[in-house]
MARGUVO-78728 format. One record per residue: x, y, z of N, C-alpha, C, O in turn; residue in three letters. Coordinates in steps of 0.001 Angstrom, whole numbers, plus 500000, padded with zeros to 6 digits. Last residue first. Example, Ala and Ser with C-alpha at 12.3 -4.5 7.8 and 13.67 -1.06 7.14 Angstrom:
// MARGUVO-78728
<site <512850 497750 507080> <513670 498940 507140> <512900 500030 507870> <513409 501138 508039> 'ser'>
<site <513190 494310 507800> <512300 495500 507800> <513200 496700 507800> <514236 496681 508465> 'ala'>
END
This chain:
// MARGUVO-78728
<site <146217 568953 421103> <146455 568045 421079> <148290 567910 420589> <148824 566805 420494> 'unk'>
<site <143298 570650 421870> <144739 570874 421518> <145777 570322 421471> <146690 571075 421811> 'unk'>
<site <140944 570228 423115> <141107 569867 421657> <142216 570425 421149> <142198 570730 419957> 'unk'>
<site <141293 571269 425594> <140820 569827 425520> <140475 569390 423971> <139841 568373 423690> 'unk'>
<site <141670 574147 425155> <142675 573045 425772> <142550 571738 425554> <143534 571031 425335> 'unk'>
<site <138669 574960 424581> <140017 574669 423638> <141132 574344 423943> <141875 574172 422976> 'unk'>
<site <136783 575402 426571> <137196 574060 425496> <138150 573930 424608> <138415 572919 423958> 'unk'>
<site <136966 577666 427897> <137255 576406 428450> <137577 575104 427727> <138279 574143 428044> 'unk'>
<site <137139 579622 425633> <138135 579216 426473> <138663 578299 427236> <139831 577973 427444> 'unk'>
<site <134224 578702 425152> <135639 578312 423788> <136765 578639 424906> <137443 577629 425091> 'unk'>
<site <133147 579737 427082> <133046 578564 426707> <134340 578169 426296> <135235 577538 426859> 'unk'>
<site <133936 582586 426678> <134351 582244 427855> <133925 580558 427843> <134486 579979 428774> 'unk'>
<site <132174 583119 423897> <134269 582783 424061> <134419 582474 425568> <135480 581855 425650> 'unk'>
<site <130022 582747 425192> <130923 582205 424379> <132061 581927 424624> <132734 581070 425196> 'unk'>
<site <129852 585273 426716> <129454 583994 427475> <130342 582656 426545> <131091 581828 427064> 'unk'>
<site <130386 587070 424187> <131238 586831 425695> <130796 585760 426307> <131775 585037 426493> 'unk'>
<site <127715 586303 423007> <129102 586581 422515> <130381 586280 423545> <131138 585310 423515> 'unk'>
<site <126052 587205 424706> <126162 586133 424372> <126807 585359 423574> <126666 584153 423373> 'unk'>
<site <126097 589951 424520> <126230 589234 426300> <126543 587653 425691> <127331 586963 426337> 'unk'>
<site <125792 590197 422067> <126876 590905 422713> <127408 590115 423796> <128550 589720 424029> 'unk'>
<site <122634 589608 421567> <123973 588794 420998> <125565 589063 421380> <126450 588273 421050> 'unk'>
<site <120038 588961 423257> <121271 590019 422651> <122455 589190 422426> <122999 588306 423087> 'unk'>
<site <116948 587036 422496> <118707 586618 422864> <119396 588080 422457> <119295 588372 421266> 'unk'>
<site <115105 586422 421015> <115061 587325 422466> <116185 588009 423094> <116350 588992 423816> 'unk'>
<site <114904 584869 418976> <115040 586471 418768> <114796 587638 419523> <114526 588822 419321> 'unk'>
<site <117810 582567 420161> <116147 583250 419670> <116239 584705 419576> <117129 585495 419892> 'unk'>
<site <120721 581312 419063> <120181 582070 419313> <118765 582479 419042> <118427 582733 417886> 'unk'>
<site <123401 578844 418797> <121948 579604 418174> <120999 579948 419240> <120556 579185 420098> 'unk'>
<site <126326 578057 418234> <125489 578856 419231> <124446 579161 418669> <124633 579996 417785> 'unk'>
<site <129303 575977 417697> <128328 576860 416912> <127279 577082 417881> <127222 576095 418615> 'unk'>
<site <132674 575407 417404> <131398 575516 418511> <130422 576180 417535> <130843 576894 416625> 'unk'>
<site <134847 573000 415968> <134306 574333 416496> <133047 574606 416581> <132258 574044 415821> 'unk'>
<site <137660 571755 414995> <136754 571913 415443> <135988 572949 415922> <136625 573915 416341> 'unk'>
<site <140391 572048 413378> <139545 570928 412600> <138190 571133 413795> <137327 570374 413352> 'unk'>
<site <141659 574155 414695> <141585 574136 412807> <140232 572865 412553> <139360 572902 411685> 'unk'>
<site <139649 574557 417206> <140920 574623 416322> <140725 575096 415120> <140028 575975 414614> 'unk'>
<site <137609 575888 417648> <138380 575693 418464> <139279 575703 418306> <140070 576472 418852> 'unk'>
<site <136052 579140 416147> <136757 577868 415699> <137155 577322 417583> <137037 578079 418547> 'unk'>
<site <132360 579694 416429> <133704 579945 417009> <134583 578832 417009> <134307 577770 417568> 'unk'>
<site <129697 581565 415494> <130321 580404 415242> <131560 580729 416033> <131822 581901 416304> 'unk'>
<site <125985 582251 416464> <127256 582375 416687> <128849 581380 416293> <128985 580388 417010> 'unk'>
<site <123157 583248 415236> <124295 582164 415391> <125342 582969 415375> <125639 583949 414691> 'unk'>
<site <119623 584259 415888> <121296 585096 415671> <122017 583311 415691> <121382 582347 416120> 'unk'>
<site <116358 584772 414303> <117670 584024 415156> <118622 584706 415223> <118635 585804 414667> 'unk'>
<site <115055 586009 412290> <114248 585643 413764> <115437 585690 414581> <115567 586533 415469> 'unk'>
<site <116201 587270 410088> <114834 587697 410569> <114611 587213 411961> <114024 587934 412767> 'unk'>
<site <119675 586470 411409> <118450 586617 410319> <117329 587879 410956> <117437 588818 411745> 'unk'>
<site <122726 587420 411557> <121614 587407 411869> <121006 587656 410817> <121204 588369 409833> 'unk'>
<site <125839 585647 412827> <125038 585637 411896> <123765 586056 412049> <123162 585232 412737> 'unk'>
<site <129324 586357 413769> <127850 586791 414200> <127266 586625 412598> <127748 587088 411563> 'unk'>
<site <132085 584566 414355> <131067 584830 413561> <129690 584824 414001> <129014 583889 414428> 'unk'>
<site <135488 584739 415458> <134080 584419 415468> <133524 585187 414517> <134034 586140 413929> 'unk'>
<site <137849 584760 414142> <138353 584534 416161> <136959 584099 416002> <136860 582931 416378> 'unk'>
<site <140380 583612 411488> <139114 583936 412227> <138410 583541 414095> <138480 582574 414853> 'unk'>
<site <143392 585492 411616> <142455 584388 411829> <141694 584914 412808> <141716 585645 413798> 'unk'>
<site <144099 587760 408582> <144274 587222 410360> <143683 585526 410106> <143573 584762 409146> 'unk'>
<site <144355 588097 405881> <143566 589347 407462> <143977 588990 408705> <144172 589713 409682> 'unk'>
<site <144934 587514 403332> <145684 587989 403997> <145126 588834 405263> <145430 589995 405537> 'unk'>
<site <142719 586959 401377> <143112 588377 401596> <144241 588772 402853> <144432 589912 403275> 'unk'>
<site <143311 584510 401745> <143254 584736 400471> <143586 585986 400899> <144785 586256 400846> 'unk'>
<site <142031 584208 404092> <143246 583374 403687> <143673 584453 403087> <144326 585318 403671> 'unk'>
<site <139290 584779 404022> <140185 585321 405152> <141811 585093 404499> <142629 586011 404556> 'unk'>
<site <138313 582540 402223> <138413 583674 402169> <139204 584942 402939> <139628 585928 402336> 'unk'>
<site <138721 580492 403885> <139507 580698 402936> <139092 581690 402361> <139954 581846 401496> 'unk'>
<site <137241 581207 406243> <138601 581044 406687> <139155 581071 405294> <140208 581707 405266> 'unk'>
<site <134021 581324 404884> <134858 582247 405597> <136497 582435 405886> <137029 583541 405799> 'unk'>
<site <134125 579022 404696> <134574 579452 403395> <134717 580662 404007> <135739 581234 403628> 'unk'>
<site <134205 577225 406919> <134914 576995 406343> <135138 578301 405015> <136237 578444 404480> 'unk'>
<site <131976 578736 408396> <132912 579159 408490> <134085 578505 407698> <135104 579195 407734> 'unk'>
<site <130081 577255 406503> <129758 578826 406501> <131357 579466 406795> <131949 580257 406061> 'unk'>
<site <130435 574964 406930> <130382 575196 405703> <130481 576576 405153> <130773 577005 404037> 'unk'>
<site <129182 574511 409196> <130446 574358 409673> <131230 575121 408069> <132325 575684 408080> 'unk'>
<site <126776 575215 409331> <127165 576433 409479> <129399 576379 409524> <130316 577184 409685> 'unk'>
<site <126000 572728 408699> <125691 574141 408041> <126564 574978 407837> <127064 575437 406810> 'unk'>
<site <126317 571195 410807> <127075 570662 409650> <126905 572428 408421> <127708 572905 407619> 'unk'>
<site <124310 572843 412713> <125696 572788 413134> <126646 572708 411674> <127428 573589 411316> 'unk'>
<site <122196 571570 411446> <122031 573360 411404> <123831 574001 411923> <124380 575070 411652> 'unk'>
<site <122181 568952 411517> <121800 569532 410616> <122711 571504 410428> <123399 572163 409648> 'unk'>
<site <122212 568918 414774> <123521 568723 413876> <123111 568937 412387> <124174 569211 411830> 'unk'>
<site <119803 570708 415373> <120732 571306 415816> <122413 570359 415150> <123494 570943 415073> 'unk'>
<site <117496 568721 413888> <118090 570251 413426> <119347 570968 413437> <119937 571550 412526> 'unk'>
<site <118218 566300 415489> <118627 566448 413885> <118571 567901 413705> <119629 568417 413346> 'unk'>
<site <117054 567517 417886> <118733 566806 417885> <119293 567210 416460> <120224 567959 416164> 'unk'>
<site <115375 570384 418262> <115106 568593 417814> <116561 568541 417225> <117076 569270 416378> 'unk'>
<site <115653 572022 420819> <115271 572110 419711> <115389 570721 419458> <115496 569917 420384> 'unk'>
<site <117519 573309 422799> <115826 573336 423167> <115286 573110 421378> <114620 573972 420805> 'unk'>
<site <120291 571285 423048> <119446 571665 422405> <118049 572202 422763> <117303 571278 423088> 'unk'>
<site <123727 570122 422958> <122864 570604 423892> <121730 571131 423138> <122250 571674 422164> 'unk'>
<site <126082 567797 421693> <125312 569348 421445> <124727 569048 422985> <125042 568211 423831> 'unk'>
<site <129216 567035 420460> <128472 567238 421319> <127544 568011 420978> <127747 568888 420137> 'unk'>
<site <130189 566711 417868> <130945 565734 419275> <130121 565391 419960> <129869 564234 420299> 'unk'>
<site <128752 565727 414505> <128509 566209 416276> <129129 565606 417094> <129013 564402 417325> 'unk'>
<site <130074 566440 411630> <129892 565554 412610> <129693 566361 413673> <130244 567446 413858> 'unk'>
<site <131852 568102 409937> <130721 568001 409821> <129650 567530 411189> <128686 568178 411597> 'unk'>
<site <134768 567385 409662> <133781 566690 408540> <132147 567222 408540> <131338 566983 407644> 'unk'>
<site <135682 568779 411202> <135918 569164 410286> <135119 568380 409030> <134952 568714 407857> 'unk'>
<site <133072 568545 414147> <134054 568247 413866> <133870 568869 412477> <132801 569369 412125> 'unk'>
<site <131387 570705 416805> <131415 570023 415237> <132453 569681 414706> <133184 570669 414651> 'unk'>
<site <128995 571777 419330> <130707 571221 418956> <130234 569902 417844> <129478 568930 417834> 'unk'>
<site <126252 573395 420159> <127356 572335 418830> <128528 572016 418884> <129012 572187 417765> 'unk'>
<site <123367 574616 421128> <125215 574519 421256> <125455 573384 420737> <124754 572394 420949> 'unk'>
<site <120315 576575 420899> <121223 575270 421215> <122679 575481 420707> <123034 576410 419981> 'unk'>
<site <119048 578557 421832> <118192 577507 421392> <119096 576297 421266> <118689 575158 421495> 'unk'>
<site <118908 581145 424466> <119768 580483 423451> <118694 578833 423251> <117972 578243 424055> 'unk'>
<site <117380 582744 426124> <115956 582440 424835> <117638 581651 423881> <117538 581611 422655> 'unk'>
<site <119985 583541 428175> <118115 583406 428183> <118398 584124 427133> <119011 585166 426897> 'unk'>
<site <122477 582049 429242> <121907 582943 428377> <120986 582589 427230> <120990 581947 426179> 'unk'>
<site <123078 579926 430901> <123198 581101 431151> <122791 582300 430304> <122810 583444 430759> 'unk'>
<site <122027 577426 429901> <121573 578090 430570> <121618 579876 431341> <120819 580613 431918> 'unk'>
<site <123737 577017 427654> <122270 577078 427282> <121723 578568 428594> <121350 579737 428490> 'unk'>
<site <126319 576964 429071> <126087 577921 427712> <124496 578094 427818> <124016 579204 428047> 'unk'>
<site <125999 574557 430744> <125753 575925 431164> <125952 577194 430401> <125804 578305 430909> 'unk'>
<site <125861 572846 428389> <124664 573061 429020> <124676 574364 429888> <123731 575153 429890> 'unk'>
<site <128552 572904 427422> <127254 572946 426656> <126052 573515 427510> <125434 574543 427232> 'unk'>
<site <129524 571707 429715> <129733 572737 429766> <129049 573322 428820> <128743 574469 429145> 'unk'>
<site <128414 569572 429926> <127957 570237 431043> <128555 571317 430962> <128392 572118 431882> 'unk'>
<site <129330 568216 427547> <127855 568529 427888> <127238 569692 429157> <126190 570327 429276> 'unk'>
<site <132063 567831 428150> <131562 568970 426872> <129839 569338 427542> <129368 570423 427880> 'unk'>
<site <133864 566496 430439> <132651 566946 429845> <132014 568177 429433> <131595 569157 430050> 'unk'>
<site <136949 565550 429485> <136266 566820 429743> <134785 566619 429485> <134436 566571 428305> 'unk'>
END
Protein backbone atom coordinates (compact mmCIF):
# COMPACT_ATOMS: atom_id res chain seq x y z
CA UNK A 1 0.00 0.00 0.00
CA UNK A 2 1.43 3.28 -0.54
CA UNK A 3 1.06 5.16 2.70
CA UNK A 4 2.75 8.26 1.12
CA UNK A 5 0.32 8.96 -1.43
CA UNK A 6 -2.20 8.51 0.69
CA UNK A 7 -0.38 10.80 3.39
CA UNK A 8 -0.05 13.17 0.82
CA UNK A 9 -3.60 13.51 -0.33
CA UNK A 10 -4.42 14.10 3.54
CA UNK A 11 -1.92 17.12 3.23
CA UNK A 12 -3.45 18.21 0.27
CA UNK A 13 -6.89 18.13 0.72
CA UNK A 14 -7.07 20.11 3.69
CA UNK A 15 -5.76 23.70 3.50
CA UNK A 16 -3.01 25.17 6.16
CA UNK A 17 -2.60 20.88 7.46
CA UNK A 18 1.23 20.93 8.44
CA UNK A 19 1.87 17.21 8.41
CA UNK A 20 0.76 13.31 8.70
CA UNK A 21 2.40 10.40 10.72
CA UNK A 22 1.86 6.91 10.74
CA UNK A 23 3.67 5.73 14.07
CA UNK A 24 4.43 2.56 15.26
CA UNK A 25 3.90 1.31 19.16
CA UNK A 26 7.45 2.08 19.90
CA UNK A 27 7.29 5.41 18.62
CA UNK A 28 8.91 5.05 15.20
CA UNK A 29 7.87 6.59 11.69
CA UNK A 30 6.33 4.21 9.02
CA UNK A 31 5.52 7.11 7.14
CA UNK A 32 5.06 10.88 7.16
CA UNK A 33 4.33 13.64 4.84
CA UNK A 34 5.35 17.16 6.09
CA UNK A 35 5.28 21.15 5.33
CA UNK A 36 7.59 21.07 8.23
CA UNK A 37 11.21 19.62 9.09
CA UNK A 38 11.13 15.58 9.03
CA UNK A 39 12.66 15.49 12.74
CA UNK A 40 9.80 17.70 14.12
CA UNK A 41 7.05 15.83 12.46
CA UNK A 42 8.60 12.16 13.99
CA UNK A 43 9.63 14.05 17.10
CA UNK A 44 6.04 15.59 17.39
CA UNK A 45 4.42 12.07 16.06
CA UNK A 46 6.66 9.86 19.01
CA UNK A 47 4.77 12.67 21.29
CA UNK A 48 1.76 12.40 20.71
CA UNK A 49 2.04 8.54 20.41
CA UNK A 50 2.53 8.96 24.41
CA UNK A 51 -0.52 11.17 24.53
CA UNK A 52 -2.77 8.52 23.13
CA UNK A 53 -1.16 5.74 24.87
CA UNK A 54 -2.23 7.15 28.29
CA UNK A 55 -5.39 8.17 26.97
CA UNK A 56 -6.31 4.30 26.10
CA UNK A 57 -5.30 3.32 29.71
CA UNK A 58 -7.13 5.64 31.09
CA UNK A 59 -10.18 4.82 28.90
CA UNK A 60 -9.43 1.21 30.19
CA UNK A 61 -9.64 1.80 33.62
CA UNK A 62 -13.01 3.59 33.49
CA UNK A 63 -14.50 1.13 31.43
CA UNK A 64 -15.76 3.64 28.20
CA UNK A 65 -15.12 2.06 24.97
CA UNK A 66 -12.35 2.40 22.58
CA UNK A 67 -10.63 5.17 21.64
CA UNK A 68 -11.97 6.13 17.94
CA UNK A 69 -9.81 9.89 18.01
CA UNK A 70 -8.29 12.75 19.54
CA UNK A 71 -8.75 16.51 19.03
CA UNK A 72 -5.86 18.48 20.56
CA UNK A 73 -5.87 22.34 20.60
CA UNK A 74 -3.37 24.79 21.46
CA UNK A 75 -2.79 28.51 21.03
CA UNK A 76 -1.73 28.11 17.36
CA UNK A 77 -2.25 24.33 16.05
CA UNK A 78 -4.89 21.59 16.32
CA UNK A 79 -3.62 17.58 16.20
CA UNK A 80 -5.46 15.04 15.41
CA UNK A 81 -4.69 11.41 16.67
CA UNK A 82 -6.29 8.20 15.30
CA UNK A 83 -5.47 4.53 16.41
CA UNK A 84 -5.14 2.11 13.40
CA UNK A 85 -4.70 -0.65 15.50
CA UNK A 86 -3.54 -1.48 18.81
CA UNK A 87 0.14 -1.12 17.90
CA UNK A 88 -0.32 1.83 15.07
CA UNK A 89 -1.63 5.11 14.39
CA UNK A 90 -1.97 8.25 12.39
CA UNK A 91 -1.30 11.59 13.87
CA UNK A 92 -2.45 15.03 11.82
CA UNK A 93 -1.24 18.52 12.56
CA UNK A 94 -2.90 21.22 11.89
CA UNK A 95 -2.26 25.35 11.33
CA UNK A 96 -4.25 27.80 12.90
CA UNK A 97 -6.08 28.18 9.60
CA UNK A 98 -7.18 24.61 9.51
CA UNK A 99 -11.13 23.87 10.95
CA UNK A 100 -10.77 20.90 12.56
CA UNK A 101 -14.34 19.28 11.86
CA UNK A 102 -13.69 19.11 7.90
CA UNK A 103 -10.46 17.75 8.92
CA UNK A 104 -11.57 15.33 11.20
CA UNK A 105 -13.65 13.55 8.50
CA UNK A 106 -10.98 13.86 5.82
CA UNK A 107 -9.18 11.73 8.49
CA UNK A 108 -11.04 9.01 9.39
CA UNK A 109 -11.73 8.70 5.63
CA UNK A 110 -7.70 8.19 5.59
CA UNK A 111 -7.75 5.75 8.65
CA UNK A 112 -10.39 3.95 6.65
CA UNK A 113 -8.20 3.47 3.90
CA UNK A 114 -5.31 2.44 6.10
CA UNK A 115 -6.51 0.20 8.40
CA UNK A 116 -6.91 -2.90 6.28
CA UNK A 117 -3.29 -2.71 5.43
CA UNK A 118 -2.31 -2.96 9.17
CA UNK A 119 -4.70 -5.74 10.04
CA UNK A 120 -2.91 -8.55 9.94
Amino acid sequence: MPFKSLLNRLLEDIPGALGAIIIDWEGEAVDHVARMEDYDIKVFGAHNGIILQLLRDAMARIDCGVLQEVLIRTGENKTLLAPLTDEYFLVLTLGPQSIASPAAFRMRCCVAELRPEFEF
